[in-house]
MIKE-913414 format. One record per residue (C-alpha): residue number from 1; residue in one letter; z, y, x. Coordinates in steps of 0.02 Angstrom, whole numbers. Each point is the difference from the previous one (the first is absolute). Layout:
N
DORO num residu      z      y      x
DORO NUM      A      Z      Y      X
...
***
This chain:
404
DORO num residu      z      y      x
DORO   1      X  -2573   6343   1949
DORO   2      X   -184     69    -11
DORO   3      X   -133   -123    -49
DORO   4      X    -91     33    166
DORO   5      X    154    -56     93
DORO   6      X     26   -147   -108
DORO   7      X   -158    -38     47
DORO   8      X      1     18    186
DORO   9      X    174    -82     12
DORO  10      X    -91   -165    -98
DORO  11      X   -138    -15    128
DORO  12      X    116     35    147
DORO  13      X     94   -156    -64
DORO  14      X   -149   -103    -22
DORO  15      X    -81     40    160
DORO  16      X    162    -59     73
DORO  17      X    -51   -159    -23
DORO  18      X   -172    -30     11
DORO  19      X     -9   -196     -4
DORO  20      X    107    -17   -143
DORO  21      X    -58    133   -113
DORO  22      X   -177    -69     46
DORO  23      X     32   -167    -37
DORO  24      X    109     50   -177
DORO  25      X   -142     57    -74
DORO  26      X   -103   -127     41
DORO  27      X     23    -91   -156
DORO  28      X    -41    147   -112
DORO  29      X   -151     27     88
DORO  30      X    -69   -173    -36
DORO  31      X     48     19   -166
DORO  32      X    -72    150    -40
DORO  33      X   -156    -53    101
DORO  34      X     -1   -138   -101
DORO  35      X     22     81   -160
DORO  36      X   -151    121     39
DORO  37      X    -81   -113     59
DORO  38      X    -17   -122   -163
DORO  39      X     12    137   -126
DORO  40      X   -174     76    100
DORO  41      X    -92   -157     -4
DORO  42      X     51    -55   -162
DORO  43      X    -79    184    -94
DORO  44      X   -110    -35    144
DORO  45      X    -54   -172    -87
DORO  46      X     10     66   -189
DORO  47      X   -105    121     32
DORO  48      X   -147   -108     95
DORO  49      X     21   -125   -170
DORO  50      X    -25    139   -118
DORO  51      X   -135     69     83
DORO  52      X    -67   -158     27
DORO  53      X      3    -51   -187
DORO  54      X    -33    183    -60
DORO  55      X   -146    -68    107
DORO  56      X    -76   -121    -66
DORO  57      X    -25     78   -177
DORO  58      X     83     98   -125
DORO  59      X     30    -29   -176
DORO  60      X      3   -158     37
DORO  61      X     84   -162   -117
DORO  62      X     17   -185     78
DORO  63      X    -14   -139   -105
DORO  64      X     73   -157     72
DORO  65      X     33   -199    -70
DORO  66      X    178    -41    -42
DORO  67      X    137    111    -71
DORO  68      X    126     95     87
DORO  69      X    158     44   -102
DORO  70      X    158     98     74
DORO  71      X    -65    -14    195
DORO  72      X     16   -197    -24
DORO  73      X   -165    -88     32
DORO  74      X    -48   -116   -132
DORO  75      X   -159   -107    -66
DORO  76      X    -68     25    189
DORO  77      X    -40    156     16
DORO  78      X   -180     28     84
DORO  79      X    -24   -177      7
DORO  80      X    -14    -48   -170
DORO  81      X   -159    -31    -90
DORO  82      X     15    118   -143
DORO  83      X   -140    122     22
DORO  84      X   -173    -42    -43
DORO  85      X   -164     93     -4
DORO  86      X    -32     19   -162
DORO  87      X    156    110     17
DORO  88      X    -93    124     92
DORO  89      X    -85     41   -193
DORO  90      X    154     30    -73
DORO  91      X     67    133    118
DORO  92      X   -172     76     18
DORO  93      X     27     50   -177
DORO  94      X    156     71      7
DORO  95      X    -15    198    -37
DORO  96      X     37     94    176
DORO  97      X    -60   -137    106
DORO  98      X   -117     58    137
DORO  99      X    -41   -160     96
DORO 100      X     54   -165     33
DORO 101      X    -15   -119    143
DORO 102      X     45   -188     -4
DORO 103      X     70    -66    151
DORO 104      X     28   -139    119
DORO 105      X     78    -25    146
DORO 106      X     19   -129    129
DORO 107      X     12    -23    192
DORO 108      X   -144    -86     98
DORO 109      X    -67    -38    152
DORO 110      X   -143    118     47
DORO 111      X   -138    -60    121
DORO 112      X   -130     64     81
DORO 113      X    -95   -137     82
DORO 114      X   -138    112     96
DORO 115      X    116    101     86
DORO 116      X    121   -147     23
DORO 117      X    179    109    -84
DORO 118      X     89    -36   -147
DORO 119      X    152     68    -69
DORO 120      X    134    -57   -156
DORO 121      X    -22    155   -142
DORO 122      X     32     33   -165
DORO 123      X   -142    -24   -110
DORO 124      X     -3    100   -174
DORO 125      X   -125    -52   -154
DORO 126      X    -40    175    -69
DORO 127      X   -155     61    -69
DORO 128      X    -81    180    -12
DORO 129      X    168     82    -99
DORO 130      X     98    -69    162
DORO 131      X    -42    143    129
DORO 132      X     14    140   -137
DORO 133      X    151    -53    -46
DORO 134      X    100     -9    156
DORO 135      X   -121    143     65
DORO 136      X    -86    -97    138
DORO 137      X   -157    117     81
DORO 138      X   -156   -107     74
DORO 139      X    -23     29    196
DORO 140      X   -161    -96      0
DORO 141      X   -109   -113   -103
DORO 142      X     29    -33   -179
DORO 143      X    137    -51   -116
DORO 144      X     18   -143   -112
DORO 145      X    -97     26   -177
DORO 146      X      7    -55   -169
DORO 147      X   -148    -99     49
DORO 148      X     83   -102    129
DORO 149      X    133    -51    -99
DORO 150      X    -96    -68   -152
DORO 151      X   -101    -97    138
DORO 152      X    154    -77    104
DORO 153      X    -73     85    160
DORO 154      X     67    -49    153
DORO 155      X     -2    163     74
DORO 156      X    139     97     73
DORO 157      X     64    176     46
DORO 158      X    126      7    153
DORO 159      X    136    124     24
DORO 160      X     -5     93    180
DORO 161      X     95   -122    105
DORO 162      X    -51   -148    -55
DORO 163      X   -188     67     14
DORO 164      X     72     69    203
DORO 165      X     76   -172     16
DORO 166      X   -137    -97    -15
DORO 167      X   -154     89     57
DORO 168      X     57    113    101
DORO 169      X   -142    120     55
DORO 170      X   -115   -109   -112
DORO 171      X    -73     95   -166
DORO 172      X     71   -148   -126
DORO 173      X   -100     65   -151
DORO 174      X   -114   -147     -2
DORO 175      X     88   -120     68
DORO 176      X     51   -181    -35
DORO 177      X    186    -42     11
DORO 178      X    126   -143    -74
DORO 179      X    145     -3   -125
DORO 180      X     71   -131    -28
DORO 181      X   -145   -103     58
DORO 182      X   -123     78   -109
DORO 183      X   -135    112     76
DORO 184      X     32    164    -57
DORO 185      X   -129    165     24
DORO 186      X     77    148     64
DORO 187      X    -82    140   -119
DORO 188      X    134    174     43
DORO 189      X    138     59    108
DORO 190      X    133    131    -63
DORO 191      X     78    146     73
DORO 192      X    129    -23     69
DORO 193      X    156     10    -93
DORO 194      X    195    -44     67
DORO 195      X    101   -116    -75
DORO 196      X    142    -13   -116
DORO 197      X    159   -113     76
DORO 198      X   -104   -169    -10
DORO 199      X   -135     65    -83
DORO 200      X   -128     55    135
DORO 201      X   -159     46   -106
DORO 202      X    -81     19    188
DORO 203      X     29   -201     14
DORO 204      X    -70    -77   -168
DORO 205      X   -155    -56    -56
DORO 206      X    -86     17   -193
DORO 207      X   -124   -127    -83
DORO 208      X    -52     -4   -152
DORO 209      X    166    -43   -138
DORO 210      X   -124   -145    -68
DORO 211      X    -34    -66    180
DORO 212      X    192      6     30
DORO 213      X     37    -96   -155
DORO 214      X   -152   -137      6
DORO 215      X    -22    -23    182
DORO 216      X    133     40    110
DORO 217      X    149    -11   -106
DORO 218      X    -63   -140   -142
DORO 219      X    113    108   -132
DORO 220      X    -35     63   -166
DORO 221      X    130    119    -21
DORO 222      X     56    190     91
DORO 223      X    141     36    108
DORO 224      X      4    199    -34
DORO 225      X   -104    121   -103
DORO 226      X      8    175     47
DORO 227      X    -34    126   -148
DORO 228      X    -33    178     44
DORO 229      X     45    142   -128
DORO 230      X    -77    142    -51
DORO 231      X    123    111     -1
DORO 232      X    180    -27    103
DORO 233      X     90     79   -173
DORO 234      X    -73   -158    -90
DORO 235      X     68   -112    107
DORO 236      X    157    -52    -95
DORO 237      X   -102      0   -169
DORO 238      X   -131   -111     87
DORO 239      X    120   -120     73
DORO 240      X     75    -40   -163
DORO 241      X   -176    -22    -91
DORO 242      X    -38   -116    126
DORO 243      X    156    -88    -15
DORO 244      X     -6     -4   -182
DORO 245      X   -184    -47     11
DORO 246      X     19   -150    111
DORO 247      X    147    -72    -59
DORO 248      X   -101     -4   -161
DORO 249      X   -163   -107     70
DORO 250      X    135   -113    100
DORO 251      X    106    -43   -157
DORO 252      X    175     70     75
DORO 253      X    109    117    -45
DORO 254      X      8    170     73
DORO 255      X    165    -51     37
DORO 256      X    -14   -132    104
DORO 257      X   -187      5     63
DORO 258      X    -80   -106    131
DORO 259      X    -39    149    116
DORO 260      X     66    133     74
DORO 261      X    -70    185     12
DORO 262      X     24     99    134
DORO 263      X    -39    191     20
DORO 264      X     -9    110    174
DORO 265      X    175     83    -65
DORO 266      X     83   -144    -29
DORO 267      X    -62    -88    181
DORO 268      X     54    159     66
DORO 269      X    179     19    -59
DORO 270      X     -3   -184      8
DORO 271      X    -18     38    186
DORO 272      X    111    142     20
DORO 273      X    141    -63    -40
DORO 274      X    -22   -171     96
DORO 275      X    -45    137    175
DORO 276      X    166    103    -71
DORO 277      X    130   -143    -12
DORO 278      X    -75    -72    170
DORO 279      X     31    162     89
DORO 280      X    169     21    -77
DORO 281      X     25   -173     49
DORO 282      X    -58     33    189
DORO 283      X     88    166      5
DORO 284      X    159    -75    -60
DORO 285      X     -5   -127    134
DORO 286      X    -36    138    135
DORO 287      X    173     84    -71
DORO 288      X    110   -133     68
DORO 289      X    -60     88    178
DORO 290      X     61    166    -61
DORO 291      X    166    -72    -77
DORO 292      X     22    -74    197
DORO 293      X    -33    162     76
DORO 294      X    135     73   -131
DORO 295      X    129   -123     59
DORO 296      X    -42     33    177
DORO 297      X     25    201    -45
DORO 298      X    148    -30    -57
DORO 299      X     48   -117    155
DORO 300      X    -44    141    126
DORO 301      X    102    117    -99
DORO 302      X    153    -80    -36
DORO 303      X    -29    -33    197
DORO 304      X     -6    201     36
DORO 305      X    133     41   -104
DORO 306      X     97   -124    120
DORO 307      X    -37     61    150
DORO 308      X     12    185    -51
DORO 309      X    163     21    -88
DORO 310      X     72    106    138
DORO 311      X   -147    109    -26
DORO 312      X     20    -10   -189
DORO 313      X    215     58     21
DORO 314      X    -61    138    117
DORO 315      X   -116     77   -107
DORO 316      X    122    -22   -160
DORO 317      X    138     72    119
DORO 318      X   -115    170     29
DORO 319      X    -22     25   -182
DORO 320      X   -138   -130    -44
DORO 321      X      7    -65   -183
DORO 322      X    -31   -163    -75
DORO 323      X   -164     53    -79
DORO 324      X    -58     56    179
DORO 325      X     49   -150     81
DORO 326      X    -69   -118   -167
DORO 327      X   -160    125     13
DORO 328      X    -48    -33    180
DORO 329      X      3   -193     -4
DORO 330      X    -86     11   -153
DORO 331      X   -151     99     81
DORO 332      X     21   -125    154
DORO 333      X    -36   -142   -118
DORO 334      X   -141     74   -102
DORO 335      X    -86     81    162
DORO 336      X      5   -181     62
DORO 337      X    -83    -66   -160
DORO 338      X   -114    150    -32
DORO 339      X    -70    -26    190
DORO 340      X    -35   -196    -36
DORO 341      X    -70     53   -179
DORO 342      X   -126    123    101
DORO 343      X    -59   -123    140
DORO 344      X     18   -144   -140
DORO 345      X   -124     97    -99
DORO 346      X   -122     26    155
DORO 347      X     17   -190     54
DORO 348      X    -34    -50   -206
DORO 349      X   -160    111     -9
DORO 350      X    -82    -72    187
DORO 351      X     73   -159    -68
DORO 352      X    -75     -8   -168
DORO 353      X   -175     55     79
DORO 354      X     -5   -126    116
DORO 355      X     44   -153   -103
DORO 356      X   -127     92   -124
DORO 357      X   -150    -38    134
DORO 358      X     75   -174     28
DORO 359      X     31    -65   -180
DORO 360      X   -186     91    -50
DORO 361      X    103    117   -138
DORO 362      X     49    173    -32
DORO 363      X    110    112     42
DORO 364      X     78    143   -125
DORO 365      X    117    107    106
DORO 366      X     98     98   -160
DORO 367      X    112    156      8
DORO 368      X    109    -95   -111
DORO 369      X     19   -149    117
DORO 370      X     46     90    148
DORO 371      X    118    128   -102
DORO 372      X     73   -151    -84
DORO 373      X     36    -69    160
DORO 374      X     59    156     83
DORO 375      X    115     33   -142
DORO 376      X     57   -180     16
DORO 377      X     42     27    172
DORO 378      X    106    134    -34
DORO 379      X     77    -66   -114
DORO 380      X     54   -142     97
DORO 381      X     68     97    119
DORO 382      X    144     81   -132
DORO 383      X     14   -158    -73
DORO 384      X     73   -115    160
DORO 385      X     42    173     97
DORO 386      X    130     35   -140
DORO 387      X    136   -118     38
DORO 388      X     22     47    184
DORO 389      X    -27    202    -36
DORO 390      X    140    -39   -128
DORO 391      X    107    -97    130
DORO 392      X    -30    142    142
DORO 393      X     48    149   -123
DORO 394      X    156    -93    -45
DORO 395      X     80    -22    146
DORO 396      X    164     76     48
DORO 397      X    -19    134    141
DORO 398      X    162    -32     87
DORO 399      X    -16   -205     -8
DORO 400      X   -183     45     67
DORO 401      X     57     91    142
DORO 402      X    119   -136     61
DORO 403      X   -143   -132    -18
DORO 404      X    -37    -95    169
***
């Protein structure tokens, strides 16, 4: 038989029975949909976090409290108490080392009393080395100095939507507001800026790292210092001078230190693979669907070949062979699958937009999702359409022809 009547024979079949070919493929067009449909968001994601970290400065190296060895957390990571100022000298001296900001964070309650709002933000002890680092621009006012830190100023610079939160229309340069309790003047506003996951640099505020430590937070230690690089090829050689540097002015071994370092590669593939194995994860959850709609394939056929096996001793009896029979219930089943893969791919892309918008993410529609799952669909369709193609080509013409 000619591939175009193959073809035409297949869809003849299928249109036969509209209900039940429409409802057989239901299943793989969920799963496919739903394949799509996580694969898109999921590049959709990685790509938002890179960006968003690519973001927020390059050539960067984190310095946090508390080891991490082998992906286990141990000695309390961030949390310890490790990291002291008089740190901050010893990196400064390491060759390559371009800046480096000590660091604070914690979450307070924000208050302005004059405009009667408040809101619950995270507050972040930096000083001048801060905005450079994690390349913050100035939308109005001024930025903390070297000045106000030596001083303990209680002066603060708000990010864009905590500045829009509480003043609204108001011009806040100027202005008295609360943190913590403790007046606080508002001296600069920054551009605005997105956010990383649950980092939102528009929601944060930055005081002086002294204030942080003597006034709000009543610490003497640092919960993060961020060292900038000179050069992104120094990076490695940086990271283990500092290492090797600190390990020597806390009296541990290099081996076992009390801190962990941190560079934008390793947060990175740190990332990826957590946004890989949860998309694998997702996706392999969505293939259950698919291995439904198989079954069901294979249901409907072995259903066909039923009710046609007068049909099927005819056409052997005219001179049909196996391979023609085997050929044209294989093309049913894969035209079946192919035509769920198509609308499954349509209903994955709409799908993945619009949960995009909801969720507040991304969306990466990728020529290698929607051939995977194309491909997948076809496949599918040889796999569970095998069987009954095998059982239809099989069957003895005479034994079919007496069939009631």
């Amino acid at each position: 038989m000619k591939t175009t009547d193959i073809i035409q024979e297949s869809i003849s079949s299928l249109l036969a029975n509209k209900a039940r070919s429409g409802l057989t493929i239901l299943g793989i067009i969920i799963g496919i949909a739903s394949v799509v449909a996580m694969i898109s968001l999921g590049e959709g994601t990685q790509h938002m976090i890179e960006s968003n970290i690519e973001s927020l400065g390059s050539n960067l190296i984190t310095i946090m409290p508390g080891a991490l060895r082998t992906g286990i957390i141990s000695g309390g990571l961030g949390s310890a108490q490790s990291l002291k100022n008089d740190d901050i000298k010893v990196i400064e001296k390491i060759p390559g080392v371009a800046l480096v900001s000590p660091e604070i964070q914690r979450r307070y309650q924000i208050v302005y009393s004059a405009g009667g709002t408040n809101t619950n933000s995270l507050v972040i002890g930096g000083g001048p080395n801060y905005f450079s680092a994690h390349n913050m621009q100035l939308g109005r006012g001024s930025l903390i100095t070297d000045d106000h830190v030596r001083n303990y100023s209680k002066v603060v610079v708000l990010g864009n939507d905590i500045a829009n939160d509480l003043f609204g229309d108001t011009d806040p340069i100027g202005k008295s507001i609360k943190i913590n309790r403790v007046n606080f003047k508002v001296i600069g506003v920054l551009q605005a800026k997105g956010g990383m996951g649950m980092l939102n640099i528009d929601d944060m505020a930055i005081v002086p790292v002294t204030t942080m430590q003597q006034v709000l937070a009543g610490i003497d230690y640092l919960t993060t210092i961020t060292v900038k690089i000179e050069n992104r090829n120094q990076m490695s050689q940086a990271q283990a001078l500092i290492t090797e540097a600190l390990a020597k002015k806390h009296k541990v071994s290099i081996l076992d230190p009390d801190f962990t370092i941190l560079s934008q590669e390793d947060i990175l593939s740190t990332l990826n693979q957590v946004m890989n194995t949860f998309t694998i994860f997702l996706s392999s959850i969505a293939g259950i669907s698919l291995l439904v709609g198989g079954i069901g394939i294979m249901n409907m056929m072995l259903t066909s070949v039923t009710e046609r096996i007068k049909e099927i001793g005819l056409r052997k009896a005219i001179g049909a062979k196996r391979s023609d029979i085997a050929i044209q219930f294989l093309t049913e089943s894969v035209t079946l699958t192919v035509l769920g893969g198509i609308i499954g791919i349509i209903c994955g892309w709409v799908g993945s937009i619009i949960m995009a918008k909801v969720i507040n993410v991304s969306a990466h529609i990728s020529l290698g999702a929607i051939i995977l799952a194309f491909g997948v669909s076809s496949l599918i369709g040889i796999i569970f359409g095998y069987y009954p193609a095998k059982k239809a080509a099989s069957l003895n013409p005479i034994d079919a022809l007496r069939y009631e």
